[in-house]
N, CA and C atoms as a LAMMPS dump frame, in Angstrom:
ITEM: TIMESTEP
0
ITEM: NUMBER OF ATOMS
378
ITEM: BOX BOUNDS ff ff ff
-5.0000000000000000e+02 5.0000000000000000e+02
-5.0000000000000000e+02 5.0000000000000000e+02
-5.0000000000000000e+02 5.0000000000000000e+02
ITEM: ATOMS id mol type element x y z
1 1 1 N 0.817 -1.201 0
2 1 2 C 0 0 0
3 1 3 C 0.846 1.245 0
4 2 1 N 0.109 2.181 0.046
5 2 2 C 0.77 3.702 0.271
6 2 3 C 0.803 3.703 1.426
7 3 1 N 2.556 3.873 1.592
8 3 2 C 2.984 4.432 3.069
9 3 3 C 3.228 5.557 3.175
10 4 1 N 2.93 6.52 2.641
11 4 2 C 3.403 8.216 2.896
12 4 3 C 2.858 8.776 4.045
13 5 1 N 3.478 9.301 4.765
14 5 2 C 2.645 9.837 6.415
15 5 3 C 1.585 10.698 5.876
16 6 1 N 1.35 11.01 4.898
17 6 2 C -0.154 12.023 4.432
18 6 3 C -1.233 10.789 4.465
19 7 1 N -0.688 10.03 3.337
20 7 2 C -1.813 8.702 3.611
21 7 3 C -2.191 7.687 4.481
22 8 1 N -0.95 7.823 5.598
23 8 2 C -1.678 7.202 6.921
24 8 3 C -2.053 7.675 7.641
25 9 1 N -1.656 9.229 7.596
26 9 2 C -2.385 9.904 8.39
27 9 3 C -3.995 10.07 8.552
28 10 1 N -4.157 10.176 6.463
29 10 2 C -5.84 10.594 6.526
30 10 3 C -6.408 9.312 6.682
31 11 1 N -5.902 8.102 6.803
32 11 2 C -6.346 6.8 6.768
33 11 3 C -6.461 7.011 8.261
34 12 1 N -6.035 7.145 9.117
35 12 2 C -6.03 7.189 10.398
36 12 3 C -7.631 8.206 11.179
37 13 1 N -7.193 9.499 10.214
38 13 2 C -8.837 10.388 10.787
39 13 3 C -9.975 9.12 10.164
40 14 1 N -9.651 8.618 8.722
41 14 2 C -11.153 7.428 8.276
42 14 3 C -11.345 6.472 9.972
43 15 1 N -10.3 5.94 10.191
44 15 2 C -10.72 4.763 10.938
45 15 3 C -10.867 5.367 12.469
46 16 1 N -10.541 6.151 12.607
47 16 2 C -10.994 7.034 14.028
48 16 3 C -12.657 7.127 13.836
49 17 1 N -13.064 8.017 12.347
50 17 2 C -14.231 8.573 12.445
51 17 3 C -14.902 6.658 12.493
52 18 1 N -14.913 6.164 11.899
53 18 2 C -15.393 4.827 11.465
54 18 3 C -15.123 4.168 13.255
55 19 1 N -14.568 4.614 14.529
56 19 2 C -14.217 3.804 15.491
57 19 3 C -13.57 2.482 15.372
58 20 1 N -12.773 2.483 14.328
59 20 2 C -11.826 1.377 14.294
60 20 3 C -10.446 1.883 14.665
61 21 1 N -10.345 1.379 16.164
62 21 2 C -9.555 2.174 16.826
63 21 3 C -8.449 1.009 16.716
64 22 1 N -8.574 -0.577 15.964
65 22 2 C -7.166 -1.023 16.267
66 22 3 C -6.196 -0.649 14.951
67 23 1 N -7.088 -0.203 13.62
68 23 2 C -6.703 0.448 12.764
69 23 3 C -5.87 1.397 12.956
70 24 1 N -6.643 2.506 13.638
71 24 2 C -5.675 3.876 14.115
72 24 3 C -4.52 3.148 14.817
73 25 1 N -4.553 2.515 15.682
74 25 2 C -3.045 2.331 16.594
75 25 3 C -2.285 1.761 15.597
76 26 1 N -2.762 0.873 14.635
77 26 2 C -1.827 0.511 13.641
78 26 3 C -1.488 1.162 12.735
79 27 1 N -1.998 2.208 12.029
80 27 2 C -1.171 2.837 10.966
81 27 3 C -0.796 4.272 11.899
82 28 1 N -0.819 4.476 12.828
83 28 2 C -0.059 5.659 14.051
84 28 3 C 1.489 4.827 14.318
85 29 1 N 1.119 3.646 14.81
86 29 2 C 2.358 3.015 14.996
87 29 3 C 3.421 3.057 13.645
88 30 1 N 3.248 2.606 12.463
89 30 2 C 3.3 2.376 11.503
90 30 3 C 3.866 4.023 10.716
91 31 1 N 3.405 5.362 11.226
92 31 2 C 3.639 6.441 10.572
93 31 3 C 4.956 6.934 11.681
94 32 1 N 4.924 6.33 13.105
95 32 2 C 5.913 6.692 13.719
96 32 3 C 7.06 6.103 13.649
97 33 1 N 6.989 4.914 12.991
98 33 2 C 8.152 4.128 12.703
99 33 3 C 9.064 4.509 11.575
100 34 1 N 8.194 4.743 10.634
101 34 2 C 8.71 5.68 9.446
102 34 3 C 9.14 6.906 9.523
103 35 1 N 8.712 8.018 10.052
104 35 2 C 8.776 8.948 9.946
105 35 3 C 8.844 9.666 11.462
106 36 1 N 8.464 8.924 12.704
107 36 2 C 8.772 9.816 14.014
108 36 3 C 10.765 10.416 13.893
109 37 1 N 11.718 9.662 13.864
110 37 2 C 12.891 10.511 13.253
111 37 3 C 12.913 11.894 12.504
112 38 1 N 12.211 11.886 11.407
113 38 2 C 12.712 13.084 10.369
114 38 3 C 11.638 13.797 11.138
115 39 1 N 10.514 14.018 11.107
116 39 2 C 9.821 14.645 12.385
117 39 3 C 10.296 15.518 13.894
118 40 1 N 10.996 14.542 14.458
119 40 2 C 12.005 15.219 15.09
120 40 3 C 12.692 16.002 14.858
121 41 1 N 13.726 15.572 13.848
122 41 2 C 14.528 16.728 12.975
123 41 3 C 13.878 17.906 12.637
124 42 1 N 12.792 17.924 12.341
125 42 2 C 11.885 19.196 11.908
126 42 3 C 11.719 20.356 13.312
127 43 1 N 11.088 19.458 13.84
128 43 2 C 10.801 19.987 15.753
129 43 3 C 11.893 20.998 15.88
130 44 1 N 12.977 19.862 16.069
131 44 2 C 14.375 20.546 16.62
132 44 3 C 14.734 21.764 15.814
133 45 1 N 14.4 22.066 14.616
134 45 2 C 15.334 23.456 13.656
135 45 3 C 13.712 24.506 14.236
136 46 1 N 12.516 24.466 14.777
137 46 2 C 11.929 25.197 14.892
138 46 3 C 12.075 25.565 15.913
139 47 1 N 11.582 26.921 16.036
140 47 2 C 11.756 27.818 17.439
141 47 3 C 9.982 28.462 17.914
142 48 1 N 9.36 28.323 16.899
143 48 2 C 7.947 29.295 16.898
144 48 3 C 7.499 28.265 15.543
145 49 1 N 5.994 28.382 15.575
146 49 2 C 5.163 27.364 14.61
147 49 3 C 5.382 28.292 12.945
148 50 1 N 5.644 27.362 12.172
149 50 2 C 5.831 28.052 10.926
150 50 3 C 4.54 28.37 10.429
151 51 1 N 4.793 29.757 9.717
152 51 2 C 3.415 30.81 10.01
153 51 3 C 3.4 31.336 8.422
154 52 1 N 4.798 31.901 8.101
155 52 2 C 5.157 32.681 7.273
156 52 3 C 3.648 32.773 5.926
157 53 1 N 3.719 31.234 5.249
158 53 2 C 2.958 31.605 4.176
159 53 3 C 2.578 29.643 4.761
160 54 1 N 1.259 29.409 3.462
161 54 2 C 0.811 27.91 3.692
162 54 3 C 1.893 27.238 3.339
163 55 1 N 2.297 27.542 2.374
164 55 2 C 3.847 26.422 1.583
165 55 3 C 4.958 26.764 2.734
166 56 1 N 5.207 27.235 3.59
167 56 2 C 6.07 27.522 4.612
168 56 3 C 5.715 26.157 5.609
169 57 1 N 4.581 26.583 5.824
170 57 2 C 3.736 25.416 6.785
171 57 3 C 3.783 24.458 6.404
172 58 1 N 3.531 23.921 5.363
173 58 2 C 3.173 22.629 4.771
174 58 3 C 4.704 21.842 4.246
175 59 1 N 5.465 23 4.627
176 59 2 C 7.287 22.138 3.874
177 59 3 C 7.403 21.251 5.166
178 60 1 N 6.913 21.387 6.532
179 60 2 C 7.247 20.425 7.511
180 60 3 C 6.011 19.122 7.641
181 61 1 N 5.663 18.56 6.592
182 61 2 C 4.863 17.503 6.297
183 61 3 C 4.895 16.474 7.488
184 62 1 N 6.301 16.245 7.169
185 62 2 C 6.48 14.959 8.159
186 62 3 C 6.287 15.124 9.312
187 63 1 N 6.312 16.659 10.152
188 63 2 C 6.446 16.914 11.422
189 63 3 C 4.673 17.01 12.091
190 64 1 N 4.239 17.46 10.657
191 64 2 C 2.502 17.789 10.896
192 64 3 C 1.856 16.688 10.895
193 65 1 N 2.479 16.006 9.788
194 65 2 C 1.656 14.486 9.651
195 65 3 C 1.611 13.627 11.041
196 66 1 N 2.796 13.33 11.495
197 66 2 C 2.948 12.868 12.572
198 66 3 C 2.789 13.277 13.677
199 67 1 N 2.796 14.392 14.104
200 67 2 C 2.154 15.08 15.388
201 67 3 C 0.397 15.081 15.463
202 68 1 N 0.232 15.267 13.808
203 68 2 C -1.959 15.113 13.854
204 68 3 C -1.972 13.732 14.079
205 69 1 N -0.53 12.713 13.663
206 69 2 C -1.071 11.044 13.944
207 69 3 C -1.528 11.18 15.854
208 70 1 N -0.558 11.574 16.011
209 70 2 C -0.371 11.267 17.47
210 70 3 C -1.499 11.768 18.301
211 71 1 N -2.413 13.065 17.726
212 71 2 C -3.401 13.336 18.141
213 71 3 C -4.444 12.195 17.912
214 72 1 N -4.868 12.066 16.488
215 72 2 C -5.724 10.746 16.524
216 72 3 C -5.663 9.931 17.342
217 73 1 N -4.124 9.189 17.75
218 73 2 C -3.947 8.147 18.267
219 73 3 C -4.69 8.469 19.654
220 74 1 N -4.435 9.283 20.444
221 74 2 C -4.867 10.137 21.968
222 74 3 C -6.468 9.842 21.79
223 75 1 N -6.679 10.592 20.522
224 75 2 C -8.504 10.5 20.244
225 75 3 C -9.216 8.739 20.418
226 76 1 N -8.413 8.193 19.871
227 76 2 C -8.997 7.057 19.795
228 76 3 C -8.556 6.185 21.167
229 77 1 N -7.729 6.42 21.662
230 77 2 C -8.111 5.892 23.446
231 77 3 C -8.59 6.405 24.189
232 78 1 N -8.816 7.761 23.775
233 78 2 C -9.838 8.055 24.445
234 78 3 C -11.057 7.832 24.253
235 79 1 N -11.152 8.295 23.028
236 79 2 C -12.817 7.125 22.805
237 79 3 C -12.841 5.974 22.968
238 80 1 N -12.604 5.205 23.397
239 80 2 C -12.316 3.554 23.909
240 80 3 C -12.271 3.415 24.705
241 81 1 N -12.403 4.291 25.972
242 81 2 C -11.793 4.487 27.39
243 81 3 C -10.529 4.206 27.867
244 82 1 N -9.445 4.169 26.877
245 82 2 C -8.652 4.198 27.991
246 82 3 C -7.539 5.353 27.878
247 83 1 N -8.06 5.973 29.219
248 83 2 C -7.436 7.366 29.86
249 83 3 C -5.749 7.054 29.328
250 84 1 N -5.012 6.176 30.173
251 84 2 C -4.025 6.344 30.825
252 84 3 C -2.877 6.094 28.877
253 85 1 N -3.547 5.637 28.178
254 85 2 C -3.078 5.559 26.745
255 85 3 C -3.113 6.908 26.212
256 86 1 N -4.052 7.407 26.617
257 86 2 C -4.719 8.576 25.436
258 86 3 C -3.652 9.417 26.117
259 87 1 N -3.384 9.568 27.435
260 87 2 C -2.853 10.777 28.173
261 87 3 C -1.139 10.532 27.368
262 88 1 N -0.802 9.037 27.256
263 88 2 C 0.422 9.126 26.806
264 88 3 C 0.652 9.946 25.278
265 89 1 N -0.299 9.674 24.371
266 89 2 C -0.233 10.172 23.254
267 89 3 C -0.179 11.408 23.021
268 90 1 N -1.406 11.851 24.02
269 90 2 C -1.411 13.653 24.05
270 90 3 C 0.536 14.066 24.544
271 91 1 N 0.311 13.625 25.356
272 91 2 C 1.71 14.105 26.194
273 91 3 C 3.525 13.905 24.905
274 92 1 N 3.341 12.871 24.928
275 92 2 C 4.036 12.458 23.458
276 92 3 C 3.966 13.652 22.372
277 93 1 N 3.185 14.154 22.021
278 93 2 C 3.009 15.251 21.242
279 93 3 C 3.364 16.76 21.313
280 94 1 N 2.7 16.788 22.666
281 94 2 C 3.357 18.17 23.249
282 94 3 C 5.221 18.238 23.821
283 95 1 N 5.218 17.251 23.983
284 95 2 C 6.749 17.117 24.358
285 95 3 C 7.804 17.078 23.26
286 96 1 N 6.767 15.836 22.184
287 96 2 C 8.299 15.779 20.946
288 96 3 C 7.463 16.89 19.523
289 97 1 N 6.714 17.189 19.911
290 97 2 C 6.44 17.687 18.496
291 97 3 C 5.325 18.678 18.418
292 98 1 N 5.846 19.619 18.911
293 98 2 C 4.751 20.491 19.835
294 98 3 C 3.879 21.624 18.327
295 99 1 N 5.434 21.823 17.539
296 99 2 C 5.035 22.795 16.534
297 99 3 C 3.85 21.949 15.169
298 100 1 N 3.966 20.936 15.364
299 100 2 C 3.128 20.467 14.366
300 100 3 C 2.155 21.057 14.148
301 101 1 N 1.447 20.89 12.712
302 101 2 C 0.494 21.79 12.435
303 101 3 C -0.691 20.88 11.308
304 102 1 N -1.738 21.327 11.067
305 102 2 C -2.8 20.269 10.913
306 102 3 C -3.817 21.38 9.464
307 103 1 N -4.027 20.916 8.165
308 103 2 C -4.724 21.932 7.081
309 103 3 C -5.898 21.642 7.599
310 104 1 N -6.76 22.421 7.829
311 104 2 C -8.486 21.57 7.978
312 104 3 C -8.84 22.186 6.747
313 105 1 N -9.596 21.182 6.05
314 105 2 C -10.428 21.763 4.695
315 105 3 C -11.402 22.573 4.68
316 106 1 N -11.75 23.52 5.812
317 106 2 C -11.907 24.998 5.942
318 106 3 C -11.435 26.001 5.492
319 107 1 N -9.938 25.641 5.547
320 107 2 C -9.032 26.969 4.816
321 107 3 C -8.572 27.28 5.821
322 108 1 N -7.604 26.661 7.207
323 108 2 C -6.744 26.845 8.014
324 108 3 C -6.18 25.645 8.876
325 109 1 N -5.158 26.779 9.578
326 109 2 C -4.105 25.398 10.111
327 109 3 C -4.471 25.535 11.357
328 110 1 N -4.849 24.268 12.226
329 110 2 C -4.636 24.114 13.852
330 110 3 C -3.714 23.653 14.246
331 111 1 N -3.969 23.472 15.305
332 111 2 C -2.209 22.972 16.259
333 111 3 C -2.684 21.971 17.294
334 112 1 N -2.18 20.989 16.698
335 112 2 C -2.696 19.545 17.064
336 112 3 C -2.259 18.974 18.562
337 113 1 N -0.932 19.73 18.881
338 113 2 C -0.098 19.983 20.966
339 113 3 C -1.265 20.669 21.392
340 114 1 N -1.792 22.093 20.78
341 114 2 C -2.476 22.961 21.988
342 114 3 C -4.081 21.811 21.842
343 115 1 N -4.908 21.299 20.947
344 115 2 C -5.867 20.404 20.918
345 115 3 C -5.558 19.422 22.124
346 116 1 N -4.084 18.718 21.946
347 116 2 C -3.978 17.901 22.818
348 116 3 C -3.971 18.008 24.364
349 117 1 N -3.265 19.562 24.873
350 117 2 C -3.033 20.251 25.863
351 117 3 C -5.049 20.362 26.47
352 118 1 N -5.305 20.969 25.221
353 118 2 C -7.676 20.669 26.114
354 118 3 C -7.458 19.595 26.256
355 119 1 N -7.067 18.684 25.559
356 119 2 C -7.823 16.734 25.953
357 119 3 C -7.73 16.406 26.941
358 120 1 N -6.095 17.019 27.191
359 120 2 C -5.292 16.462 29.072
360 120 3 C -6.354 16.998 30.158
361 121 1 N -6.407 18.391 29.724
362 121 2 C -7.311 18.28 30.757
363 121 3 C -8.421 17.964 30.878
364 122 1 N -9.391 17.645 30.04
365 122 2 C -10.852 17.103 29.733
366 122 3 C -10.42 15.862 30.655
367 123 1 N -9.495 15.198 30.219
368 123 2 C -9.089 13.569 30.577
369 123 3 C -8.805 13.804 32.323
370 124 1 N -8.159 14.887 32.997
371 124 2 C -7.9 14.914 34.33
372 124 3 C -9.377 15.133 34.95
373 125 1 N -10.47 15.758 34.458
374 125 2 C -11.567 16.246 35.269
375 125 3 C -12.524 15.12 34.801
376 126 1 N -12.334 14.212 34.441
377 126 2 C -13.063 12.986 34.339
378 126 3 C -12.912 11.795 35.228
């Protein structure tokens, strides 16, 4: 199949929305194996979320792809109940890959750490 972190990524929002949550852990696992490294590398040369223009934003693919995986991944233990998974994923995100950034087909970029940063706490007051 297509392994490009774009296509496991959006394969990942399908099987989230669909609640096939052993799907998501598998192609999350699967996009971090590939690509959690160069991702990193991306993290590390940033200082502030790349803003400049969309093609500015979008040159750190690997860093976005994989930081929105890692959100899914959070989403989908948490919808499954289990807290103490989801909290790792959120946390995982904000720690290694905080600047990642996410297109919504609205016509803008979110930030898939500060999404994760609400979940933590949604997840503590539960």
């Amino acid at each position: 199949g297509d392994y490009t972190s774009s296509t496991m990524t959006t394969k990942a929002w399908g099987a989230l929305n669909a609640k096939d949550y052993p799907t998501v852990i598998a192609l999350v696992k699967k996009n971090m194996e590939l690509y959690g490294a160069k991702a990193k590398e991306m993290q590390a040369s940033l200082k502030e979320y790349a803003w400049e223009t969309k093609e500015k934003t979008m040159s750190y693919w690997t860093l976005n792809d994989v930081g929105t995986s890692l959100f899914i991944l959070g989403e989908a233990y948490r919808l499954s109940g289990n807290k103490e998974e989801a909290s790792k994923a959120y946390k995982q995100l904000i720690d290694e890959y905080f600047y990642a950034q996410c297109w919504d087909p609205n016509g803008w970029f979110w930030k898939p750490a500060e999404a994760a940063q609400q979940k933590l706490g949604e997840l503590d007051n539960v």
